[in-house]
C-alpha positions, -999 to +999 in steps of 0.1 A: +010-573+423-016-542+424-010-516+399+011-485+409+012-450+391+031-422+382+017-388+382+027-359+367+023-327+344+039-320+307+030-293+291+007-278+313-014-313+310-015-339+337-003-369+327-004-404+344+013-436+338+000-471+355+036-491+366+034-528+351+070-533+336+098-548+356+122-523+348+116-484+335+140-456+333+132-415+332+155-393+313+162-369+282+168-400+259+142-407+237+139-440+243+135-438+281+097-449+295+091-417+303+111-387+282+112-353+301+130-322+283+137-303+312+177-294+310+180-306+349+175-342+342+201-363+323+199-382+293+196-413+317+184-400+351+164-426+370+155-461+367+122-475+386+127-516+391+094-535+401+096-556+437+070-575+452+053-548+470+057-517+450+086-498+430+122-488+441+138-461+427+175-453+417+194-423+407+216-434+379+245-413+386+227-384+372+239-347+374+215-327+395+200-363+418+172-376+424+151-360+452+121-381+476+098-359+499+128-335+497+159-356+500+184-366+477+187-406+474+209-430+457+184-456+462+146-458+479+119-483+486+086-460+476+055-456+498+021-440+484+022-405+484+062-404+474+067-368+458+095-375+433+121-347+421+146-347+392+168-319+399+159-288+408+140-281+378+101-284+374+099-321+368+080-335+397+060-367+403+038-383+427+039-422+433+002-436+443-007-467+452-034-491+452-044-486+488-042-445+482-066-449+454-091-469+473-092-443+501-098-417+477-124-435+459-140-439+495-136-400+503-155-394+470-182-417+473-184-404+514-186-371+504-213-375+476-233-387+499-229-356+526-234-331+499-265-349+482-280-355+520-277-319+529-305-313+506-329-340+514-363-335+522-384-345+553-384-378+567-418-390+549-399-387+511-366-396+520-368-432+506-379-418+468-351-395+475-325-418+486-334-439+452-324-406+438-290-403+457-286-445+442-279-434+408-253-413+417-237-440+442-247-467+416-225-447+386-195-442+407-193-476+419-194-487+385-166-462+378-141-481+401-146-511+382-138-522+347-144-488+321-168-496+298-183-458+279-214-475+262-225-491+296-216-462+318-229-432+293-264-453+291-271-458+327-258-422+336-287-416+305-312-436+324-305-421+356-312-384+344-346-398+325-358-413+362-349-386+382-368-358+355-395-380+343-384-370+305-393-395+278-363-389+261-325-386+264-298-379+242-258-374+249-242-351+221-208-344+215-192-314+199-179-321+162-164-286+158-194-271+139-222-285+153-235-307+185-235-348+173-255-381+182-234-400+209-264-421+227-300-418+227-328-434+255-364-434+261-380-438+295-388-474+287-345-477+291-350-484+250-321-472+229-330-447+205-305-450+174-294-417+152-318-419+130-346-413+160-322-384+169-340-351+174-333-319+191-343-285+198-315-274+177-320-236+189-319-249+230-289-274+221-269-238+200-275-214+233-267-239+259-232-245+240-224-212+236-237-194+275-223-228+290-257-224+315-282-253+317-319-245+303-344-260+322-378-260+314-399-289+328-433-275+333-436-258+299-417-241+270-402-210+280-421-181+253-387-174+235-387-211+227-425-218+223-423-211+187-395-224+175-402-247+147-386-283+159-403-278+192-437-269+181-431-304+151-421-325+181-449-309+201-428-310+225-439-295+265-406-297+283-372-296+277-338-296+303-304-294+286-274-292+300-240-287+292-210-311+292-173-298+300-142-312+300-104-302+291-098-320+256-061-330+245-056-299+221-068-275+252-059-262+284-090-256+305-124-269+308-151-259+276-188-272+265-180-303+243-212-319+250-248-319+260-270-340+281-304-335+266-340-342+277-374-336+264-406-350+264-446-341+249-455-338+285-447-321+316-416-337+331-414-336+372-413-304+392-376-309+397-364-300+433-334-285+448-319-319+453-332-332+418-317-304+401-287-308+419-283-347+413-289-341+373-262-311+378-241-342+392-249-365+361-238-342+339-206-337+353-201-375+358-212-377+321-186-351+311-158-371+328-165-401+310-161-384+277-129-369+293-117-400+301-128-418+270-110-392+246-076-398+269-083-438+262-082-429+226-059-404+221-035-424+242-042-456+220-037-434+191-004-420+205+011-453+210+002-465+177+021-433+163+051-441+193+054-478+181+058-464+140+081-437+151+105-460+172+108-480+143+115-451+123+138-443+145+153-473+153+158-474+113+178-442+107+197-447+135+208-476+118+216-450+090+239-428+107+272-436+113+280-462+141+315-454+147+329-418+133+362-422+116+394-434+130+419-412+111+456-403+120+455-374+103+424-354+121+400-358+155+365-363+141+331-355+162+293-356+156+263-360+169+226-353+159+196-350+184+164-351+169+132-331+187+114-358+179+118-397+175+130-388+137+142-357+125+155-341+090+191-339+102+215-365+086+253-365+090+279-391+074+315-398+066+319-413+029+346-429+011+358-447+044+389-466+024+404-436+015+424-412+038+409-383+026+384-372+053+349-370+037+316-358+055+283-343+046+256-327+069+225-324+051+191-309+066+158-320+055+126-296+054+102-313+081+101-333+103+091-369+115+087-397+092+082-379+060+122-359+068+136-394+077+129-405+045+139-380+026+173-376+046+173-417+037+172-412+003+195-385+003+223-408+017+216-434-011+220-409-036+250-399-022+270-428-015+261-441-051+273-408-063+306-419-047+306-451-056+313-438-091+344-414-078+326-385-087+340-355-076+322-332-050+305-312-075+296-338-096+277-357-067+259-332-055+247-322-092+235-357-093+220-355-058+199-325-071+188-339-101+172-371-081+158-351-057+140-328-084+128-354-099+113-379-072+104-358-042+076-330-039+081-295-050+078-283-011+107-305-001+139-294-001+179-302+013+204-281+028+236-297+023+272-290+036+295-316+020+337-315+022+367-335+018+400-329+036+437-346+022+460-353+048+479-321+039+449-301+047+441-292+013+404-288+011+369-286-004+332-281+005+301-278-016+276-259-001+244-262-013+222-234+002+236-243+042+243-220+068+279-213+068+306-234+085+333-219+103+373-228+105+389-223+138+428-206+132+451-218+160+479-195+150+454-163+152+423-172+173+401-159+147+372-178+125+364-179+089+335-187+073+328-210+043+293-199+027+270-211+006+281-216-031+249-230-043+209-235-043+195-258-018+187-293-035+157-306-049+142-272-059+154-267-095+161-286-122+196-287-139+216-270-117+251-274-117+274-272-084+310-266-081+334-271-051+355-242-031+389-246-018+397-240+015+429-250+041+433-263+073+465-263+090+477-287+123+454-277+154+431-257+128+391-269+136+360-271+116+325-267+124+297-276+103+261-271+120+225-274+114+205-246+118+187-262+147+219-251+170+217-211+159+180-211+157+177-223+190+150-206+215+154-191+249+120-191+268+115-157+255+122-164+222+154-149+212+175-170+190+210-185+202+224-169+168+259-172+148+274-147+175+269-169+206+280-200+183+312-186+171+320-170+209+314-210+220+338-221+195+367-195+201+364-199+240+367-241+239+391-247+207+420-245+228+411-275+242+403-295+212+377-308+186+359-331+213+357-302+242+342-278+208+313-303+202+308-305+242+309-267+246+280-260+219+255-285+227+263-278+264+258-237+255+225-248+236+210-268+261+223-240+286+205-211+268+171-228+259+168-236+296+136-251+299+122-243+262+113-271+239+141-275+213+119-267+179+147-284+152+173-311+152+209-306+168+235-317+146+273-309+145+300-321+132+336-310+143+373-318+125+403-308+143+435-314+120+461-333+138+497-332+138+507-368+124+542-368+133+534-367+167+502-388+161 
C-alpha cells in the first residue's frame, strides 16, 4: 500500500505524519497517535483505520464532529486533498496521497526548469548551460528518492564547485557561537576532512550576520584584501553564501549555515543564470539541513515519547485503579497531567478500614524526575500507615525521608485527611493550597489552610493534625494548584474565586456533578491555552447511610 500523510500545524510549526499503522486515533488523551489540546476535540475524537487504497475516517461519537471539505461525517472513505476538521476549533488537517505528492514533485521539477530557462543564453552556449540547469534537476531527483544527507550535501557541494570553477567547498553550520565544519570538497570531487577546514573567518562572520551572499570571483574585494586568513591562503576569489531554514526552537527562517567557496585563482565570471543556479543550491542545501534536523529531532522525540509512556504507563499503575466504594461518602478524583508524567499524585489509604483516608500531594517539576518523586512519596506514605501512625506522625516521617534523600530544590505540597463515618475529621496540611467544605444546610464554603511547611525542605519538623466536620450532604474539595493557576489566553489566572463560585453553583447536584463542573470550568476558561500544571481533584460528599 503507498504511504499516506497527515498534515498539520501545532504550535505555530507544521507538522506531518506518514500513515503506516492499521488503526490510529486523534484526541485530547495522551495516548492517542496524534494528541491535540484544543478544548473542541474530545479526549477520543477520531479514529483513522487503514484499507486497501487509503484511510477511512470515523468520528467517535465526539462532542463538536468531525468535519471533511466542510461537512460533518460519521464515517468517510478519504481522497487526496481531504481538508480534515475537529470541531470548530483551529485543528485542521490535510490528507495527501501518494499520487498528490508525485504531481507536486512534477510541478517543482517543471517549474525549475521554466525559471532556470528564462535566463539562458543564446543558442550557441545552451548545451554548457543546460549541464548547468542538470545539477539542479540531478539534486531534486535524488530528493524524491531514498534521503541520504552525506550523499545529497556532497553532490549539491560538487555542483556549486562546477558551476563557479572554485577549488574548494565547504558546508558550515551554525553552533551557536561560531560557523562549524559539516562537509568539505575540492574540485577534483576529493573530500576535504576538518582538519583541511579553512575559511575567511571575517567573510563567513558578515555573511551570517547581513544574511546577503558575498561574491567575489574575479578578485578580493579591498575591505577583504588584507585580512590575514585570506592573504595566508593567498587566496583570489571567494563566494559565500548563506543558508536559512526555520529550526525546531524557532519560528521563521534565520542563517544557520554557509555554503562557502574559495580558490588561489580567479573562479568563473559567474552569469546571471550561474549566480542564480548557485542561489538555487544554496537553498536546496539549506533544506536538507532543515530536513535533516526534523529527522533528528524527531528520532530524538520518539526516543523521549517511548521513556515517557513507560513512565507513564508506570504511575498510572500508581494511582488508584478504582476509588473507594464506601457507604458512608461518594468519592471522586481525577488527575490530568500536561505532560505524559506529572508531579500530581492522589490516593486513598488504609482501604480495610471505614474511615475514609486520602492524600493529594504535588510535586515541584515535572516529567520524569516529579513522577519519581510523587513515587516515592506514596511508598513513604503507605509504610507510614502500615505502622498505624496517626496523620501527624506520617507525614513527620514523610518529611524526614524526603529531607534526607531528595535534592534541596525539591519539594511536596501535601493535603492529607481522614473522615469516620460520623463525619468527624482531620487533615494535615503541609504547605497546600487550602481545601474547601461545601455546607448543605447554608450554601456557604469553609476553608481548611495550611497548618504546616511543605515537605522535604527542613529537617525535623513536626506536623500536627486539625479537626474539622462534615455533616450528611456536606462536600469536600481538595485541589492542586494546577486548577486555580490555570491560564486564559491572556493570562489571567482561573483563581480561588471562580473555583469556589464552580463549587457553590454544582453541589446541589452532588460530589460527581462538583468534579465535572471544575474540570469542565477549567477547560472552559483556558479555551485554547496550553494547560502549564497538572489537574488534580479530589471530591468527598458525605452520604446519608440510613438511606444508603
Amino acid at each position: 500500500m503507498d504511504t499516506h500523510y497527515l498534515e498539520w500545524r501545532q504550535g505555530g510549526q507544521p507538522r506531518r505524519m506518514a500513515l503506516r499503522k492499521q488503526e490510529l486515533f486523534v484526541g485530547r488523551r495522551s495516548d492517542s497517535d496524534i494528541v491535540l489540546t484544543d478544548p473542541y476535540v474530545s479526549r477520543r475524537h477520531a479514529r483513522l483505520v487503514r484499507q486497501e487504497h487509503g484511510y477511512t475516517i470515523n468520528d467517535l461519537n465526539s462532542t463538536h464532529g468531525t468535519f471533511v471539505n466542510g461537512n460533518r461525517v460519521r464515517e468517510r472513505v478519504l481522497e487526496a486533498g481531504d481538508r480534515i476538521r475537529m470541531g470548530p476549533g483551529p485543528s485542521e488537517f490535510s490528507y495527501t496521497g501518494p499520487v498528490e505528492q508525485d504531481r507536486n514533485r512534477t510541478l517543482n521539477l517543471e517549474k525549475s526548469v521554466l525559471q532556470l530557462s528564462a535566463v539562458l543564453p543564446p543558442v550557441a552556449s545552451a548545451a554548457s548551460e543546460l549541464e548547468k540547469i542538470s545539477h539542479i534537476l540531478d539534486f531534486q531527483y535524488q530528493w524524491g528518492q531514498a534521503f541520504s544527507a552525506d550523499r545529497m550535501l556532497g553532490q549539491l557541494l560538487e555542483s556549486a564547485l562546477r558551476v563557479s570553477g572554485a577549488e574548494r567547498g565547504f558546508l558550515l553550520t551554525f553552533s551557536g557561537q561560531k560557523f562549524d565544519y559539516v562537509v568539505g570538497m575540492d574540485h577534483r570531487g576529493e573530500r576535504l576532512s576538518e582538519s583541511e577546514f579553512s575559511t575567511s573567518r571575517t567573510v563567513v562572520e558578515q555573511v551570517g550576520r547581513q544574511g546577503e551572499s558575498l561574491l567575489m570571483t574575479e578578485g578580493i574585494d579591498q575591505e577583504f584584501a588584507a585580512q590575514e586568513s585570506i592573504v595566508n591562503m593567498r587566496l583570489r576569489a571567494v563566494a559565500c553564501m548563506p543558508l536559512k531554514w526555520i529550526s525546531d526552537d524557532g519560528d521563521r527562517p534565520a542563517v544557520r549555515g554557509i555554503l562557502y567557496l574559495d580558490s588561489r585563482k580567479a573562479m568563473h565570471m559567474l552569469s546571471g543564470l550561474d549566480q542564480k543556479i548557485l542561489t538555487r543550491l544554496a537553498l536546496e542545501a539549506s533544506n536538507v539541513f532543515e530536513k535533516l534536523g526534523l529527522i533528528q529531532s524527531l528520532e530524538e522525540r520518539k526516543r523521549v515519547q517511548q521513556e515517557l509512556a513507560l513512565a507513564q504507563a508506570t504511575q498510572r499503575a500508581l494511582l488508584p485503579q478504582t476509588l473507594p466504594d464506601s457507604r458512608f461518602f461518594s468519592v471522586h478524583a481525577s488527575s490530568t497531567p500536561t505532560r505524559y508524567v506529572g508531579g500530581d499524585y492522589y490516593d486513598f489509604l488504609d482501604p480495610d478500614s471505614e474511615d475514609l483516608t486520602g492524600v493529594l500531594a504535588d510535586v515541584s517539576g515535572k516529567g520524569v524526575p516529579a513522577a519519581l518523586l510523587s513515587s516515592f512519596l506514596q511508598g513513604v506514605l503507605e509504610v507510614g500507615f502500615g505502622s498505624s501512625l496517626s496523620l501527624g506522625e506520617a507525614v513527620t516521617g514523610a518529611n524526614n525521608h524526603l529531607f534526607q534523600k531528595t535534592p534541596s530544590n525539591r519539594f511536596v505540597t501535601l493535603f492529607l485527611f481522614r473522615v469516620k463515618p460520623s463525619g468527624e475529621g482531620e487533615y494535615v496540611s503541609a504547605g497546600h493550597n487550602p481545601a474547601y467544605v461545601h455546607r448543605v444546610a447554608t450554601g456557604g464554603i469553609e476553608e481548611l489552610f495550611p497548618c504546616g511547611m511543605i515537605l522535604g525542605a527542613f529537617e525535623d519538623v513536626t506536623y500536627e493534625s486539625v479537626h474539622f466536620h462534615l455533616n450528611v450532604g456536606d462536600i469536600l474539595v481538595v485541589y492542586s494548584d494546577g486548577v486555580t493557576e490555570a491560564m486564559d489566553p491572556d493570562g489571567e489566572m482561573f483563581g480561588e474565586a471562580r473555583l469556589m463560585d464552580v463549587v457553590r453553583e454544582s453541589a446541589a447536584s452532588g460530589g460527581a456533578a462538583v468534579q465535572e463542573a471544575i474540570l469542565a470550568a477549567v477547560r472552559s476558561f483556558m479555551g485554547q491555552a496550553s494547560a502549564y500544571d497538572d489537574l488534580t481533584v479530589q471530591v468527598v460528599e458525605r452520604l446519608d447511610a440510613g438511606n444508603a
